[in-house]
C-alpha positions, 0 to 999 in steps of 0.5 A: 398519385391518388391512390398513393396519398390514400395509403400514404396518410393511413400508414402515417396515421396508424404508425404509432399504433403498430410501434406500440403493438411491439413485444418490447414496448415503445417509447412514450413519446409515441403515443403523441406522435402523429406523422401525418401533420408533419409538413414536407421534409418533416415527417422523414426527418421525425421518422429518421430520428425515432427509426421508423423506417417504415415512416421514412420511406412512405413520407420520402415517397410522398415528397417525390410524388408530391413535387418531382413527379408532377413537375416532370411530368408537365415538361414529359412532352416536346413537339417534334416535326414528323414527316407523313408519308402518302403514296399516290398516282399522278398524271405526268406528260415525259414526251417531246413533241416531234423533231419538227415542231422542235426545230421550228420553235428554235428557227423562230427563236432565232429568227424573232431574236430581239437584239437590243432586249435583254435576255430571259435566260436567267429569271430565276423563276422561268424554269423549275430546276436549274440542273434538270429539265422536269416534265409537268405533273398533275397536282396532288398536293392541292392548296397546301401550307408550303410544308409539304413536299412530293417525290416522283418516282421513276420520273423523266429527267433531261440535261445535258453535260460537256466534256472538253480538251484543252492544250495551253501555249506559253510564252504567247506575245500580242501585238499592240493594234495601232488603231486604238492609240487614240482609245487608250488616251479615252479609256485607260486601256491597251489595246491588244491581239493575239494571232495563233495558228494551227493549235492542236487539239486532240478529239477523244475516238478520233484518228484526224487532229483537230486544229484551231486558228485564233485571231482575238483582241482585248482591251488591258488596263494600264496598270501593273498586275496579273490579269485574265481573258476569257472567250468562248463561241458556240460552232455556227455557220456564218448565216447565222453570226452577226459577228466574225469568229475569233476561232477557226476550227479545221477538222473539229466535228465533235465540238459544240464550243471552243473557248480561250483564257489569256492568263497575263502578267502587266508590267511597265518594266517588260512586255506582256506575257501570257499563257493561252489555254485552248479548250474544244468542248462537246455538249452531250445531251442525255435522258434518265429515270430518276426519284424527283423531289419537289417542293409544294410551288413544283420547284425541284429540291432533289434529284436521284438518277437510276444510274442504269437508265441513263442514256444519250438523246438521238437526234429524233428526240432533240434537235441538237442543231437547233440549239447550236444555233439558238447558242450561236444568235444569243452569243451575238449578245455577249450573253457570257458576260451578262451572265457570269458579271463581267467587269469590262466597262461600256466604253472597252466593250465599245472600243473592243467591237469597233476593233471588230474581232470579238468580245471578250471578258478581262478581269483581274484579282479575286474574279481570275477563274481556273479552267475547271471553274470557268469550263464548269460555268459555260456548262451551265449556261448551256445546260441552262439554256437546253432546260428551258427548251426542254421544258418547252417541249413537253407534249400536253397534247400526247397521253400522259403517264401514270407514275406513283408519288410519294408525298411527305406532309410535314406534321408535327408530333408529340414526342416524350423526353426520355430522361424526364420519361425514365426519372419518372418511371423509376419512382412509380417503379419505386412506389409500386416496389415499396407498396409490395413491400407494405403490403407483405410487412404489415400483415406480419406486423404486431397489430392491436388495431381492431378497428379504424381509430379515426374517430373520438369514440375508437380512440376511446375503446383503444385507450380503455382497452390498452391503458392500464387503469394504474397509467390513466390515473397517473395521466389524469393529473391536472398538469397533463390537462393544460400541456400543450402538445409539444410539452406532452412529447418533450415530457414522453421521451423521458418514459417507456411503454411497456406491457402487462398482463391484465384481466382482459390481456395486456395493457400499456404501463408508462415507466421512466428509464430506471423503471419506476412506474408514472404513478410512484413519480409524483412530480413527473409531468410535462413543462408549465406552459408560459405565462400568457399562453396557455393554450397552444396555437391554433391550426395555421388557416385560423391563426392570422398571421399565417392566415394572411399568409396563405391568402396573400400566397393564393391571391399572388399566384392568381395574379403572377397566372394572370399577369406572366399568362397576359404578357405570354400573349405576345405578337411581337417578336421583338417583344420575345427577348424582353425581361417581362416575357422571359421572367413569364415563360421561366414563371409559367415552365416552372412554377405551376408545379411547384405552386399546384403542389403547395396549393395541394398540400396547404389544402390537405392539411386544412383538411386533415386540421379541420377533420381533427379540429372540427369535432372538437369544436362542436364538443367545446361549443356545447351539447352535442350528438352522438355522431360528433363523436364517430366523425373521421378525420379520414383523407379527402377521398376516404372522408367522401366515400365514408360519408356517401357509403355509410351515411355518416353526416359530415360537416359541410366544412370538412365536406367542402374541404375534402371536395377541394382537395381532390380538385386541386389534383386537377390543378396539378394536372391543369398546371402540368398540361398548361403548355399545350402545342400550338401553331402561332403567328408573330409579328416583327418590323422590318424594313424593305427596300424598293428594287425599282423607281416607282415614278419612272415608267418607259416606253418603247416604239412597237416591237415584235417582243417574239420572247417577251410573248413567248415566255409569258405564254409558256408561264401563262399555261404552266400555271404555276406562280410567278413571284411579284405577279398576280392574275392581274397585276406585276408589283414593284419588287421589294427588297430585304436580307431574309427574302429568298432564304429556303425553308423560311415560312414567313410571311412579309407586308407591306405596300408596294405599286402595282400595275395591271389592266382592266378589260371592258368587254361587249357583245357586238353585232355582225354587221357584214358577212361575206360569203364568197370570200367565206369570211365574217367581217364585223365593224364595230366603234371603241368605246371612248373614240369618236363616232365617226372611228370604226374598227373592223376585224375578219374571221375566216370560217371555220371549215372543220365540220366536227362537232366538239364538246367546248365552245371554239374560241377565236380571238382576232385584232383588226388589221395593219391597216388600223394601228389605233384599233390595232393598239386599243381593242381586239375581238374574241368570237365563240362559236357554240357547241357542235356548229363549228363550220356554220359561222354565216348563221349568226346565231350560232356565234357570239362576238365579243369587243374588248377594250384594255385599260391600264390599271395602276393603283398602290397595294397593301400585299403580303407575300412570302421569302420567293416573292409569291403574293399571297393577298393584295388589298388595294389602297383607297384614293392610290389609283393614277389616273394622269401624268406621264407615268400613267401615259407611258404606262398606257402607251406600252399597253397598246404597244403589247395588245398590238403586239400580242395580236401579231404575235398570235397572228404568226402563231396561227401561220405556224402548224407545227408549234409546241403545246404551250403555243398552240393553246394560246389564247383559245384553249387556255380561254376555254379550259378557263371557261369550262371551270368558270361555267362549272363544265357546262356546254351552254353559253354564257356571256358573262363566265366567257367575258369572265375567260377573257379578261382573266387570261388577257390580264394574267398575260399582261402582268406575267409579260410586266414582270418579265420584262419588268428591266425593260419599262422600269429603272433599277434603282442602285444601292445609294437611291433606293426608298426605305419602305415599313414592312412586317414580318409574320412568322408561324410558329409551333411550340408549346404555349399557354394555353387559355382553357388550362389557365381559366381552370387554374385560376378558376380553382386556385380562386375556389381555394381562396373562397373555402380558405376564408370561410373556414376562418370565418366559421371557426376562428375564435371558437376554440378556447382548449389547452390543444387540439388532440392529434393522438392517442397521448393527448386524448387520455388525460381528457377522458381517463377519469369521465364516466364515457371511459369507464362504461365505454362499451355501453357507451359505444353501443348507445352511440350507435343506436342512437345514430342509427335513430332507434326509438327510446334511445334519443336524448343522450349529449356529449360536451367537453368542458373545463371544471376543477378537481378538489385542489381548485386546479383546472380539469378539462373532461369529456363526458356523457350528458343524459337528457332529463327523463 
C-alpha cells in the first residue's frame, strides 16, 4: 500500500507535464491542473472528463486501495475450531478375574441384597457407558480444559444382546379374583387373572418345543379404554426367589427371561378382551476389538467394533449363571417398574402381592409400548446390569497391555475468509497488473521532464525553457496576478497549448480556439474575483470552519474508540443483545477502517498542503534563503528519504507531517487488526432449584449397605469424579434446564449445603501384646468419652516374612462387643518396610486412633452441566453444630463407620475378591501415601494420617452421594426453594483488543496534537491571491522577475549557495506585491542581493 501511494502521487503529480509534452498540444487548462489535490472521487472524475485515462486508472486504484482493501483485510480472518491429533501409548487392563472370584462377587451380591434400599443400577454416573463395558485406562490427557477427546484403538469392548421369540394368543378372557371384591371398593381397580397352559414357543436349533404355563394377576382400573400389562422374569431356581413364578417353563433350556404383554380393551358394555404376546428371550454375552472414543472425564462418546473380531464369552470368562442369579434376587424388587416409571400406584402394588402371584406394570394411553420397544427395554436392563459387573471385574492385579491412543485436542485456528481472500487479491492483482502497464507506457510516453519538478526553482527552469517569451508576457498582465485558481482553470479551457520552434527547440504558445494567439487578445484574461474576497481559501487545516471540523471528527473518534471499546468490556451476558453493545460491536467491526482511511487521507493532504504552502509562507514572510526554493513538496516517504539522502533541510512541520502520515499506515493496520482472537468469560444470572430438602436428614438403625460400601468402593478406586461429590463432601444437588446438556463448557455458581466428615487421628501406644495367641491387642480412650471408656482393637500378626517396598497397612475396628467404639472410632496399624512378620517389636509399627466427626457447612461451589465441583469455598459462620439435622447426620455417620468396619471385615474372609475389593482400605491407603510422601520408603506420621483421612472422607462423601435417596427428601416440583446462581461461559471469538486500541488512540491523539500546531504556526500568515499548485499559477509570478530571466545562473548560485561555498553568501529570495505603471497590483518573485 505504500509502495502504491508512492507511485500513485508521482503519476498524479507529473500528469500535466507528459499531456503537454503531446505533438498536438494540450488544452490550456493543463497547466493549472494538479490531480494530486483532488480528494476522493474527485480525481477520477476530473480525468474522466478531461480523458486522461492514465489518471482514471491510478486514482481508482488508489481509491481501492485506500478504503476497500483495508476494510477487507481487517475481517480476512475468522477463528475456526481445529482438532490436533496426537498418537500415544497408554496402559490398559482388558482381562477378567477368574470364574471364581467372579462367581463369588455375584453370590455375595445376592446374599448381601438390601431388600428394602433402593437399587444403584441406575446412577448415571457409576458406569462409563451405558452400551459398552470398557476396561480402565491410564491417563494421557492429565489436567485438560474438557476440550479434549481420546481414541482407543484396538480396545476391549463387552456387552451382551438378547434375542427372543414370541407367539401371541388372542381372544384370552380372565377371570375376576373374588378375594379383592373388597380391593376395588379401595382402590378403584378390577382385580383380575390370567390362566394359560401348554403355550408353544419354538427355540431356534432345537428339535423339543418349548412350553410356558402362566398364572398371573393385575389390577385394571374402572374405567373404559384400552389398556396394557407387562411382565417378564429372569429363569431362576426357587432357592433364590422370594416370590412364586407367574411362568413355568418346560423344555426351555436356551432362555434367560420369559416375558408377557396383555394387550386390553375395557368396556362396562362387554367383557374384557385381551391378546397375550409370550416372549422367551436369550441373553448372549459377547467380546470385540473395537476404536473407543472418550471424553476428557473417561466417558465413552463412541464405539467402533471390528466386525471381525466379535466373538461370545464362554463360561471360563463370564460366569453367566451368577448373573441369572443376580437378575433373579433384584427382580425380587419390581426392579422393571422403578426402572422403566411404572404407573401402578402403591396401593394396587400393594393389593397385587397380597393376591400373591406376581407384579406386574399396567398402563394405558401414550405409555402402551410395542413389543420391539418394550423387548428392547429389558435388553438394556440386562445389558445394564452385565456392564456394571463387568466393570467390576476388570483385573488391576494382572499385567496391563500397551494400546495406541489417539488423542484430539480441540485448538482453535485461525482461518482466511475466501470471498474477502480473493476480492483482495483480485485488486492487488489489478494493481500489480496496472503498474506493468505504467511501467511500459511512460518510457514510450512524450516526455519533457528533465528533472523532478518538485520544487519552486524546477518549475522555474520548466517555465523559462518551455514558455514562449510571447505567452510569459501575455501572462505577466495584472489580471492573472490577483486570479485565483478556479478562475485561472475556468478562463484556460477557452485556450490551447500548442508548440513552436525557438532558438533552444520548441516552446509552448497559448492560442484561443480560432487560433489568435494570447497576446493579440487584449482583454482575454480570467474572471474578477468578488468583491471582498480576493484572495482565494486557504488550505482546510487553516481555514476555521473546516478546521473545527477536523478536530471536532479526530477528538469523536477518539471518544466513540474509547466509549464503543469501554462498553465492548462486557461480562455480562445479558448485557450482550443491548442497544449500546450491538451499536459498539457494528462501530468497532466497521468503522476503524473507514475512519483510519480518512484520518490517512486528511493527513496526507495536509501533507501535500503544507509541502506546497510552506515555502510559500516563508517567501511572503520576508527574505529568505535559497534552500526555500529547492524544498519538494514530495509524498511523506520521498519527502523523509530526500531530506535524510540529500541533506536538504525541511521544515520541522512538513518533517512532522510526513512523519505522521506514515504512522497513520500503522493505524490503518492497528484498526485492521483491532479484533484479535480471544478465549473469554462471561457471565449470566440463572436460577436453580434445590433437588432435596436441605433441613430434613434421616437415619436409619445399623444396616450391612453390602451395595451401598460396595459401589463406593468400586468409585473410590476408580478414581474418577463423581458429580456433586468432592474428596471430602456430598452436595445437595442443585437443579436447572441447561444442566446435563453435552458439549456445553459452562461453568455455574452457586451455594448449595454440603455434608462431609472430618477424621482427628492419633498415634497410640501398645498397650498389651499377646504372643501366644500371635496377636496385638491395643486399648485406647476416644477422645470425647469419659475416662473410664476403653476401646480395645486386635490384630493378627502378620505371618508373611516377605519383605515389601511399601509400609502395610491394616485397618481394624474394635469388636461387637463395643458398639459405641464400633460406631465412633477405628485403628489403622502400619508396619514399616521389610519387617512385615515382626509386629511384637513395637518399634517396627505405628498404630494410629481415629475418630470421624460429622462435618456440615453450606459452600460457595462452582461446578460444571455433569454436576462435577470444580471449586468449593466454604461460607463463614454455615457450620451446623446442633438440632436434629446435625444429630441424625451424626447418628448415620456412626452407623456407616460401624458398617464399614463389618464390611471390610467380611472382605478380609473372602480370599477370592475383585480388585477394587481386595485393595480396599489398605492399598488405596498406600498408593495414597506413596504420592503424599513423594515415593519415600521412611515413615511418616503426618503424610500417613494425611492417607487416612483422605480415603476415610472420600468414602464417605462418595457413599452420600450414593445414597443420597436414602438420608435425604426429594423435594417435588411445587416445593422446591429458588436458589441465585450464575453462569460463566468461555468463549472464543475475535474481540477487542487493548494493545491495538492504545496504539489507535495513541496515534489518532498524535494526529490531533500536529493538527493544532500546524494552525497555530501558519493560520493568518499568508495574505497572496492563492497557493500555486501548478505550473499555470506560478507563471504570472515570475514571467517578468530577473530570477526567470537569468534562471541558469540563478540555478547555479542557489546551488552553491546551499552547498555553503564561500563568497557565494548573501543572496535572498522574497515574493512580494508592488504595482506596475497603471497603479495595478503585481505579485513578483525576485532575487534579493545582499548589499556588498
Amino acid at each position: 500500500m505504500l509502495l502504491w501511494e508512492v507511485v500513485a502521487q508521482d503519476v498524479l503529480r507529473l500528469e500535466p507535464y507528459f499531456q503537454l509534452a503531446c505533438d498536438r498540444g494540450a488544452s490550456a487548462s493543463v497547466l493549472f491542473l494538479s490531480y494530486r489535490f483532488d480528494n476522493g472521487f474527485l480525481a477520477p472524475i476530473r480525468a474522466f472528463r478531461n480523458r486522461h485515462w492514465v489518471v482514471v486508472c491510478v486514482s481508482s486504484m488508489s481509491l481501492l486501495m485506500r478504503v476497500p482493501v483495508p476494510s477487507l483485510l481487517s475481517g480476512l480472518f475468522v477463528l475456526s475450531p481445529l482438532p490436533l491429533v496426537e498418537t500415544k501409548v497408554v496402559d490398559t487392563w482388558p482381562h477378567l478375574v477368574g470364574h471364581d472370584v467372579q462367581d463369588n462377587w455375584f453370590s455375595t451380591q445376592v446374599a448381601y441384597r438390601d431388600w428394602r434400599a433402593s437399587s444403584l443400577g441406575d446412577s448415571p454416573w457409576l458406569s462409563r457407558s451405558s452400551q459398552y463395558a470398557t476396561p480402565p485406562v491410564s491417563n494421557p490427557l492429565g489436567d485438560g480444559d474438557g476440550l479434549s477427546s481420546l481414541t482407543l484403538m484396538n480396545q476391549s469392548v463387552y456387552w451382551s444382546n438378547m434375542s427372543c421369540t414370541d407367539v401371541t394368543v388372542t381372544g384370552a378372557t380372565p377371570s375376576v379374583i373374588p378375594s379383592l371384591a373388597s380391593a376395588t371398593n379401595v382402590t378403584g381397580k378390577h382385580g383380575f387373572r390370567w390362566s394359560l397352559q401348554n403355550i408353544t414357543l419354538p427355540e431356534a436349533g432345537q428339535l423339543s418345543e418349548c412350553t410356558l404355563n402362566i398364572d398371573i394377576d393385575c389390577l385394571l382400573p374402572l374405567s373404559d379404554g384400552q389398556f396394557q400389562a407387562r411382565y417378564w422374569e429372569p429363569t431362576q431356581s426357587n432357592s433364590t426367589s422370594r416370590t412364586l413364578s407367574a411362568i413355568d417353563a418346560n423344555d426351555c433350556r436356551l432362555a434367560s427371561l420369559y416375558g408377557l404383554v396383555i394387550d386390553m380393551e375395557s368396556s362396562a358394555s362387554s367383557p374384557l378382551q385381551s391378546n397375550i404376546t409370550v416372549l422367551a428371550c436369550e441373553v448372549i454375552y459377547q467380546q470385540a476389538i473395537a476404536n473407543v472414543s472418550l471424553t476428557s472425564n473417561f466417558t465413552v462418546s463412541g464405539v467402533d467394533i471390528v466386525p471381525s473380531t466379535v466373538r461370545d464369552l464362554t463360561q471360563q470368562q463370564f460366569s453367566a449363571a451368577g448373573l441369572q442369579r443376580l437378575m433373579a434376587s433384584r427382580h425380587d424388587m419390581v426392579e422393571d417398574q422403578q426402572t422403566f416409571g411404572s404407573l401402578l400406584s402403591a396401593e394396587a402394588t400393594n393389593t397385587t402381592t397380597q393376591a400373591g402371584h406376581s407384579r406386574v406394570v399396567v398402563v394405558g394411553g401414550s405409555d402402551i409400548l410395542g413389543l420391539p420397544r418394550y423387548q428392547e427395554r429389558i435388553g438394556n436392563l440386562w445389558n445394564h446390569a452385565f456392564i456394571t459387573a463387568v466393570d467390576r471385574f476388570f483385573d488391576f492385579a494382572a499385567n496391563g497391555s500397551r494400546i495406541k491412543a489417539r488423542i484430539t485436542l480441540a485448538a482453535v485456528s485461525i482461518q482466511v475468509v475466501s470471498h474477502a481472500a480473493m476480492i483482495v487479491e483480485t485488486i492487488l492483482v489489478l494493481g500489480f497488473a496496472l503498474l506493468l502497464a505504467l511501467s511500459w507506457i511512460f518510457p514510450h510516453r512524450p516526455s519533457l521532464l528533465r528533472e523532478d519538478p518538485g520544487t519552486i526553482a524546477a518549475q522555474c527552469s520548466y517555465i523559462a525553457r518551455l514558455i514562449s517569451p510571447e505567452t510569459l508576457d501575455a501572462l505577466s498582465r495584472p489580471v492573472y496576478h490577483v486570479a485565483r485558481t478556479r478562475s485561472l482553470q475556468h478562463w484556460a479551457r477557452e485556450f490551447w497549448c500548442g508548440w513552436k520552434d525557438g532558438y533552444s527547440g520548441g516552446l509552448l504558445d497559448v492560442y484561443g480556439k480560432d487560433g489568435t494567439h494570447l497576446s493579440e487578445c487584449p482583454h482575454a484574461g480570467p474572471q474578477t474575483v468578488r468583491r471582498g474576497r480576493p484572495q482565494e481559501p486557504m488550505p482546510h487545516f487553516l481555514t476555521i470552519p473546516w478546521f473545527l471540523v477536523e478536530c471536532m471528527l479526530l477528538i469523536g473518534t477518539v471518544a466513540a474508540f474509547g466509549l464503543a471499546f469501554q462498553y465492548m468490556q462486557f461480562k455480562d451476558l445479558q448485557t450482550f443483545s443491548s442497544t449500546e453493545v450491538t451499536i459498539s460491536a457494528l462501530f468497532l467491526v466497521y468503522g476503524p477502517t473507514v475512519l483510519s482511511s480518512m484520518i490517512h487521507s486528511l493527513f496526507n493532504s495536509v501533507h501535500r498542503h503544507l509541502s506546497i504552502a510552506e515555502p510559500w509562507m516563508r517567501l511572503r514572510k520576508g527574505p529568505a534563503p535559497p534552500e526555500v526554493l529547492l524544498t519538494s513538496s514530495h509524498n511523506p516517504l520521498t519527502t523523509l528519504v530526500v531530506s535524510l539522502r540529500s541533506g536538504t533541510r525541511v521544515s520541522g512541520a512538513v518533517m512532522a507531517s510526513s512523519v505522521i502520515c506514515l504512522l497513520n499506515l500503522v493505524l490503518i493496520v492497528a484498526s485492521g487488526g483491532l479484533f484479535e482472537p480471544q478465549i473469554d468469560k462471561y457471565f449470566a444470572s440463572i436460577s436453580l432449584t434445590e433437588s432435596y430438602n436441605s433441613s430434613l436428614f434421616l437415619t436409619h438403625g445399623l444396616e450391612l449397605d453390602f451395595e451401598g460400601y460396595d459401589s463406593t468402593l468400586y468409585e473410590v478406586s476408580s478414581r474418577t469424579p463423581a458429580p456433586w461429590t468432592t474428596a471430602d463432601f456430598s452436595y445437595l444437588p442443585l437443579e436447572n434446564s441447561e444442566l446435563g446438556a453435552s458439549g456445553s463448557q459452562a461453568l455455574y455458581t452457586s451455594s448449595t449445603r454440603g455434608i462431609g466428615v472430618s477424621l482427628n487421628c492419633e498415634a497410640i501406644p501398645h498397650e498389651v501384646t499377646d504372643y501366644t495367641s500371635q496377636r496385638v491387642n491395643v486399648t485406647y480412650t476416644p477422645f470425647a468419652s469419659p475416662a473410664n471408656t476403653s476401646c480395645t482393637v486386635n490384630l493378627p500378626q502378620d505371618v508373611d516374612d516377605r519383605s515389601r517396598d511399601t509400609p502395610q497397612i491394616h485397618y481394624i475396628w474394635p469388636d461387637d462387643t463395643e458398639p459405641l467404639c464400633q460406631q465412633s472410632t477405628f485403628s489403622v496399624f502400619v508396619s514399616r518396610t521389610g519387617s512385615a512378620s515382626s509386629l511384637s517389636n513395637r518399634q517396627n509399627i505405628t498404630a494410629l486412633h481415629c475418630e470421624p466427626r460429622i462435618n456440615i457447612q453450606d459452600f460457595n461451589i462452582d461446578f460444571d452441566t455433569d454436576g462435577v465441583i470444580q471449586r468449593h469455598e466454604a461460607i463463614p459462620g454455615s457450620s451446623i453444630t446442633s438440632g436434629p439435622f446435625f444429630h441424625n447426620a451424626f447418628k448415620a455417620l456412626g452407623y456407616f463407620n460401624q458398617g464399614l468396619g463389618r464390611y471390610v471385615g467380611y472382605l478380609r474372609s473372602h480370599g477370592t475378591l475383585p480388585f477394587y475389593q481386595s485393595s480396599f482400605p489398605e492399598h488405596v491407603t498406600a498408593e495414597e501415601y506413596k504420592k503424599v510422601n513423594n515415593g519415600s520408603t521412611e515413615l511418616d506420621a503426618d503424610s500417613l494420617i494425611y492417607a487416612v483421612q483422605s480415603v476415610y472422607q472420600t468414602s464417605f462423601s462418595h457413599y452420600l452421594s450414593l445414597r443420597r435417596d436414602t438420608y435425604l427428601v426429594q423435594l417435588s416440583s411445587e416445593t422446591t426453594a429458588v436458589v441465585n446462581g450464575t453462569a460463566t461461559y468461555p468463549m472464543w471469538g475475535f474481540m477487542p483488543g487493548k494493545g491495538c486500541m492504545v496504539i489507535i488512540l495513541l496515534l489518532i491523539s498524535v494526529d490531533i496534537l500536529l493538527l493544532l500546531s500546524i494552525f497555530a504556526l501558519y493560520h493568518g500568515r499568508y495574505d497572496a491571491p492563492r497557493i500555486p499548485k501548478s505550473l499555470g499559477s506560478l507563471i504570472p509570478w515570475v514571467a517578468s522577475s530577473s530570477l526567470l530571466k537569468d534562471i541558469q545562473n540563478t540555478r547555479a548560485s542557489i546551488d552553491k549557495q546551499t552547498g555553503d561555498v564561500p563568497g557565494n553568501e548573501g543572496q535572498k529570495y522574497h515574493f512580494r506585491s508592488s504595482f506596475d505603471s497603471d497603479g495595478n497590483v503585481i505579485w513578483v518573485l525576485d532575487m534579493i542581493k545582499a548589499p556588498t
